[in-house]
Each structure stands twice: as structure tokens, then as C-alpha cells.
N, C-alpha and C positions, 0 to 999 in steps of 0.2 A: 222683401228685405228682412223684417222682423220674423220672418218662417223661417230663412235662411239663417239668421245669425240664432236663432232658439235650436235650430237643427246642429248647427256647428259646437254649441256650448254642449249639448247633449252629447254629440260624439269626445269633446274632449272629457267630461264629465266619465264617460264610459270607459276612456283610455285609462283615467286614473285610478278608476275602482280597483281597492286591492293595497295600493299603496298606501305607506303612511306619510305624516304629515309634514313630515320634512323633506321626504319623496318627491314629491308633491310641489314642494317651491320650488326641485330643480337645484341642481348642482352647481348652476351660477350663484345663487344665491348664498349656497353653502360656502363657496370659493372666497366671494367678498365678505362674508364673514368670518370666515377663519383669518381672513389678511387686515380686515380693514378695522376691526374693532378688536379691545383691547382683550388681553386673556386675561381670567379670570386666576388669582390666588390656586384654585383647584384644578383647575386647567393647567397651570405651569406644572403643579406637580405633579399631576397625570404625566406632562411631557416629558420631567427629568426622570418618574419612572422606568418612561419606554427607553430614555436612552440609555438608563444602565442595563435596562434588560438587553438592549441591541447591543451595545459598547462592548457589555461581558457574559453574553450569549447565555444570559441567565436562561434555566430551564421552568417550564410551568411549573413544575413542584418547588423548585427554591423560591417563583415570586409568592407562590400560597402561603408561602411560610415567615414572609419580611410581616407581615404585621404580627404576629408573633414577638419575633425580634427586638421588633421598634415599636412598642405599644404608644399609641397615641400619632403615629404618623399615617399621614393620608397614604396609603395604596391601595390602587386599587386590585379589584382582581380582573385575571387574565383575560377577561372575556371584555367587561369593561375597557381595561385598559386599547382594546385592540376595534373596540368601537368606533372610542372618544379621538385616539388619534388619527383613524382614517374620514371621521366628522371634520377635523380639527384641519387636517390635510385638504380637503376639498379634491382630491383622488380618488376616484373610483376604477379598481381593476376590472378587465373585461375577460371573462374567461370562455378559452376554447377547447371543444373537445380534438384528445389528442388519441394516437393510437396506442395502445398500451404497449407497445413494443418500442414506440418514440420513430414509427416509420415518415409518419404525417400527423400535420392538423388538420382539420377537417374546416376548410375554409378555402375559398378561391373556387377551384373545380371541383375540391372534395367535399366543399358544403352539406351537397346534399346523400354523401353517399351512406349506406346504415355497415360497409365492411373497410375494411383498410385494403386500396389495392396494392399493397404491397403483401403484407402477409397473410391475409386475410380474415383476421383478426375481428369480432363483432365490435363494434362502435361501443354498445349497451351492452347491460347487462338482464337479468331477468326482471327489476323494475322497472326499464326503462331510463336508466341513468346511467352518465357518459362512465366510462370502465379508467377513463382517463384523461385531464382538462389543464391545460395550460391558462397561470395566472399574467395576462398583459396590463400593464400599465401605460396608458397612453402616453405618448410623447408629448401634444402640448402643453396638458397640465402639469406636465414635469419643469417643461423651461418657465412655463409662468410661476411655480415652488422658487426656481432658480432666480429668476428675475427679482422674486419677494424679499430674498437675502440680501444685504447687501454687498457681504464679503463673495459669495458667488458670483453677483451680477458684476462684481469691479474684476475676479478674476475671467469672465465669460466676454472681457474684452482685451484680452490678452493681443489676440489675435492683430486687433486694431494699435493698442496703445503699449502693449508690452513686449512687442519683436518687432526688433528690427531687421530687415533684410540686407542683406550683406552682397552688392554686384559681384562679387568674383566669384559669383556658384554657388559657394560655400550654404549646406546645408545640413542646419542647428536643427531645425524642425519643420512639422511639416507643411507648414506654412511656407517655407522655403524651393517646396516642389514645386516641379513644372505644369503637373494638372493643376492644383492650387495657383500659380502666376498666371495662367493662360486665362481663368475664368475672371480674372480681373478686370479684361478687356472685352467683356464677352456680353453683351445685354442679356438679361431675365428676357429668358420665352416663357408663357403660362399658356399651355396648348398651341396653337398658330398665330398668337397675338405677342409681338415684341415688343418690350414695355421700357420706358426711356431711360432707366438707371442700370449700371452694370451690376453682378456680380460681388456682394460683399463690398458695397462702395458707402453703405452706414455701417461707423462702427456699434452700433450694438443688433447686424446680423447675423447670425449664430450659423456655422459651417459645423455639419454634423460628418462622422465618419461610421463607418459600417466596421466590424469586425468579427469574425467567424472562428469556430474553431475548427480543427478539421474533421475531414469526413472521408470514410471509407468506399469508394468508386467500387471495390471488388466485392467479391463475396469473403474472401479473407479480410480483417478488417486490419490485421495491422501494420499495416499501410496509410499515410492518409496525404 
């Protein structure tokens, strides 16, 4: 027993080598701390930094230049700034190598391949690094961001408390459609297990929709 659990502390011990210390405690950890405890005076201004840099698409060279400006005011700089908020966030992006042409990601079947089979295109380059990588943001840590708000979490029950359906057809939104009505009545399957609640029958279950832009079938592309 004590072979086994000294064997196992070793291998995690081993996993973590490399990592730094905040690493290390894991992204939960991060998460309930950016939510659950209070920001700090320099932390808020961290955050109203970013959102004038977001808001008004300030560029790196005009935020190098705000403490200039405004001598005496906390900013930071852009490297900082772009730390602290994805700390602060408890979101971490996942990035995928993509084809430099935007044929494919290289994930699913293409995982393991080193060419694009569409155009044939190298994955790398001569160091060994991707030629081109798509930044994902996961989805759950998005709705749990969402949840955190409150004005989001009260508007993300729309669905439940802010539409009403109208029996004579009449379709306001799309909550109103017939796929959306159908699954009303519909019980949650999770694999070949039917589980005893319908379909969006708590209001704060979150009904996600897909949307695409389009895409060219032919070798002429404009068309789509």
C-alpha cells in the first residue's frame, strides 16, 4: 500500500515538473478565486484598463503610452495587462494547430497527420512549430463567467421566464420553433440511458444554438 501510494505521488510529482506554481494548484482553484474572493484596488484597475483597451480597440502602442498621459495612474503594460486578466478570468484557451490555408484543424482524424490532406500544405515548419493554430476557448468555463454575472445569469433565463409562447403558431423567436417545442416533451438520453426529466424543464438550463458561416462546396468559391 505505502509502495503504491509513494509510487503514485512520484508520478504526479513528475507530471508537474516544469510547471509553475499556480499551475500547479489547477485551474479550479484559479476559477474560485477570481469569483469568490474580493478584487483587489489594482485588480479593478487592471480590469477597467482592459476594457477600454477592448471597448475602444486601443492598440499596444497607445496603451505604452497612457502612463505618460496620466502620470501617476495605475497601467499596466500590455503584457501584464493580458496575464492578469486571463488569471483573473479563470479561462484558459486551448489552442489547435490549423492549416495555413484554413483547409483543417488538425484534430479528430487529422490529429495525427504532419500534411493538410486537403492541400497539402506542411503542418510545421522548420523548427518544428505549428505554421498555424487556432485559439478555443472552452464552453463550460464560458457559462460558469456567465453564471458569475448577474445581469447575464438573469438575462440566460430568458428562455424560461422572459417568453412567452403564443398558441396560434405565432413565431417571435426561436424558442417558438417546432424543434425547440418538440424537445419539451422529449426526456434527456445520456448514451442509451433515459434519465427522468425532459428537455429544458429547469429554468436555468441553457439551450445552445450552432451557427456557421458559409462555405464554398465548389472549387469556385463564390458561391456558398
Amino acid at each position: 500500500m505505502e509502495s503504491g501510494l509513494g509510487e503514485e505521488a512520484s508520478n504526479e510529482s513528475a507530471s508537474l515538473s516544469g510547471l509553475s506554481a499556480v499551475d500547479q494548484l489547477g485551474e479550479d482553484f484559479e476559477r474560485s478565486l477570481s469569483l469568490d474572493a474580493a478584487l483587489s484596488e489594482t485588480d479593478k484597475a487592471t480590469l477597467r484598463t482592459f476594457a477600454l483597451k477592448t471597448d475602444e480597440h486601443l492598440t499596444r502602442r497607445t496603451l505604452e503610452k497612457l502612463p505618460f498621459a496620466f502620470p501617476g495612474a495605475h497601467v499596466p503594460s500590455a503584457n501584464h495587462l493580458r496575464t492578469r486578466v486571463a488569471f483573473l478570468s479563470g479561462i484558459k484557451p486551448v489552442l489547435y494547430d490549423c492549416c495555413p490555408n484554413s483547409c483543417c484543424c488538425y484534430t479528430g482524424p487529422h490529429a495525427a497527420l504532419d500534411n493538410c490532406p486537403y492541400c497539402k500544405a506542411p503542418r510545421r515548419d522548420s523548427r518544428g512549430k505549428a505554421r498555424s493554430q487556432f485559439s478555443y476557448i472552452p464552453l463550460i468555463p464560458r457559462l460558469q463567467a456567465f453564471q458569475a454575472n448577474t445581469e447575464m445569469a438573469t438575462a440566460m433565463k430568458h428562455r424560461a421566464h422572459g417568453h412567452t409562447h403564443k398558441a396560434d403558431s405565432t413565431i417571435s423567436d426561436v424558442y417558438d420553433s417546432t424543434a425547440y417545442r418538440s424537445k419539451l416533451r422529449q426526456r434527456v438520453r445520456v448514451h442509451d440511458k433515459e434519465l427522468r426529466h425532459c428537455h429544458f424543464s429547469d429554468p436555468r438550463d441553457v439551450a445552445l444554438g450552432l451557427a456557421t458561416d458559409g462555405f464554398g462546396p465548389f472549387r469556385r468559391r463564390n458561391k456558398t
